[in-house]
C-alpha positions, 0 to 999 in steps of 0.5 A: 500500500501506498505510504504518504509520508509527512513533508517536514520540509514544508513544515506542515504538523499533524499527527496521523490517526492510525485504525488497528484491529484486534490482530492487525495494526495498518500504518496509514502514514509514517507519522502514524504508528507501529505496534507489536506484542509487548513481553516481559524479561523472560520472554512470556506474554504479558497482558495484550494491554491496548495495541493502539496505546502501546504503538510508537507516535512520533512527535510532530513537533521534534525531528529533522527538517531535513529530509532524504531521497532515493535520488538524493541517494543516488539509487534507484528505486524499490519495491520494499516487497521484493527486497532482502532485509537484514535485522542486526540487533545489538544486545541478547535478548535477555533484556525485555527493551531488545525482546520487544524490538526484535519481535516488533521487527520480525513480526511487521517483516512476516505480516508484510511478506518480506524476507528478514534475516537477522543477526544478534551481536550478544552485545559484543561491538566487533561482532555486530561489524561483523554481523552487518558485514554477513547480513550484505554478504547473505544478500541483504539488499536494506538494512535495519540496525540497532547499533550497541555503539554510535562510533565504529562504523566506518567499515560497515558504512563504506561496504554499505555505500559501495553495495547500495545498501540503504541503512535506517538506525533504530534506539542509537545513532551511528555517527555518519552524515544524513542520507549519504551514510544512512538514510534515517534514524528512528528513536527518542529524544533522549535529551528529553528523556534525561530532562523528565526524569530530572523533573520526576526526580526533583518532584520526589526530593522536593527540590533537594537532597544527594542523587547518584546516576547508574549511567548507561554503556559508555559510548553511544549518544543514548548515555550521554544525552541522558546524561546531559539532559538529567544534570542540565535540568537539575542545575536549572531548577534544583541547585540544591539537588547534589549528585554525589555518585555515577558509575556506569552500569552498562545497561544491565540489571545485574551491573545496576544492583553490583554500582548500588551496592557500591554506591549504599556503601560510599553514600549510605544516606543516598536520597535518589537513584537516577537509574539510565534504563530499567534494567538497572533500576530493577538492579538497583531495588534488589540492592537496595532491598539487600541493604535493608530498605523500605519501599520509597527510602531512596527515590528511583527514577528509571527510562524504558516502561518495562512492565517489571519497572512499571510494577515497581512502581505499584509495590513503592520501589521506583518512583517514576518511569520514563518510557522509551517504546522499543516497537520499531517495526512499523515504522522501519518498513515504512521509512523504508518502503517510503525510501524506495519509492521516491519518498522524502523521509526526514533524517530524523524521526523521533518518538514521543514517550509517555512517562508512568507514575504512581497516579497511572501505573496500574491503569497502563501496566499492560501497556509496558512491555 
């Protein structure tokens, strides 16, 4: 079907109504959604929750204005349904955020009839070059990439340029230039994200108190704009919040729970855990409840939306969640469908996020994943 894309050149701002079913979910317009099955960090089903309100919306408002396409490129056109795509998605699919992705990939690839071939890098970064290297030698002919680091692409890059092999990122960016390197990147403000959390967390400590940040895995933009956008939103509204503590976790639970049990011991009157994915929060709460804690003791600001995070909120262990929605399927294809077609598609498409607290938690529960 065609895919009437939103002209961010000409600046025209309106968001796309999406119709879904009970088992479908048709993107009328790349501005419009993407849904999949959400699943908790075991991989079994959570609640099916409502597939409209768990799909991606892309924010209007945020983004690019500029834009790429296929001439541009200097490609020529194509049809999405006749095309190899290759999936490399960067960590194991332990962690419920890659479990979602990954599903929300392979299930739009199977309800659009496209042949998808993946490949998972076990978070090892030399091993997703290599993972895209193989994808374009078994033929991928389009890529989808959830980069575990920003920097590095070079020899992926050059391969894909000199096969005409168009790229969309997904979550991360690879540092490259716009419509010569990839195509389009796909994710969240994570400036923003960084700076509600900031908002959650001042919220809970009334405005003061010692915070310590779980910083994610060193070298992608996603831990250094959360991380800016959570300390330039406390130094603006809450100088006498003073962050006292930050180690990175590398995004997993059990780094989280390892950094705060460092941390109960350097900082034992620690007021706030500002925590870059729930993962390490969760981590954190087991910490924590090791230490001897009470539920709301110390005060956890978490990003992601799983539904083990979202229920941590009902029991009073995490304060706030911010969301990150990880169903990327959807709107993949759609940049690149619209890409093959002639399309232009901005360089950047960025999400907007709902965020959990204690006043909404058990009402959306099943709309974390």
């Amino acid at each position: 079907m065609a895919i009437d894309l939103f002209d961010r050149a000409g600046r025209s701002p309106r968001r796309t109504a999406t119709v879904f079913t009970a088992v479908t979910c048709t993107a009328l317009t790349l501005l419009a959604t993407s849904c999949a099955r959400g699943e908790d960090d075991v991989a079994s089903e959570q609640p099916s929750g409502d597939t409209e309100a768990q799909a991606q919306v892309l924010d209007d408002a945020a983004g690019s204005d500029e834009t790429c396409n296929i001439e541009q490129f200097g490609m020529e056109g194509f049809d999405l349904s006749e095309m190899k795509v290759g999936f490399s998605q960067s960590e194991a699919e332990s962690n419920p955020f890659r479990i979602t992705e990954t599903a929300s990939i392979e299930d739009e690839a199977e309800k659009r009839g496209i042949e998808l071939i993946t490949a998972n890098a076990q978070s090892e970064f030399s091993q997703q070059i290599s993972d895209v290297q193989g994808l374009m030698s078994q033929g991928a002919e389009l890529l989808i990439i959830a980069p575990l680091n920003s920097d590095g692409w070079e020899p992926v890059l050059a391969e894909a340029e000199r096969k005409q092999v168009p790229i969309v990122t997904i979550d991360r960016q690879i540092n490259g230039t716009p419509c010569e390197d990839y195509v389009t990147f796909i994710g969240s403000d994570f400036v923003e994200q960084g700076r509600r959390a900031a908002d959650q967390m001042i919220e809970a400590l009334d405005g003061e108190g010692k915070v310590a940040i779980l910083l994610g895995t060193p070298g992608n933009n996603v831990t250094t704009e959360r991380t800016k956008g959570f300390k330039d939103r406390v130094a603006e509204k809450a100088p006498d919040i003073e962050l006292v503590f930050e180690q990175t976790g590398e995004f997993t639970r059990e780094g989280g729970q390892s950094v705060t049990e460092q941390l109960i011991q350097s900082e034992p009157d620690i007021d706030g855990v500002y925590a870059e994915n729930d993962e390490m929060g969760i981590g954190a709460v087991t910490a924590l409840r090791g230490a001897g804690k009470e539920p709301g003791d110390v005060k956890i600001v978490t990003i992601d939306g799983t539904e083990t995070a979202v229920q941590n909120i009902i029991d009073g262990w995490i304060y706030a969640v911010i969301e990150s929605n990880p169903r990327f399927g959807p709107l993949a294809f759609d940049a690149h469908e619209a890409f093959g077609k002639g399309e232009d598609v901005p360089v950047e498409l960025i999400i907007s996020d709902r965020e959990y607290t204690a006043e909404n938690a058990e009402e959306e529960l099943p709309n974390a994943y």
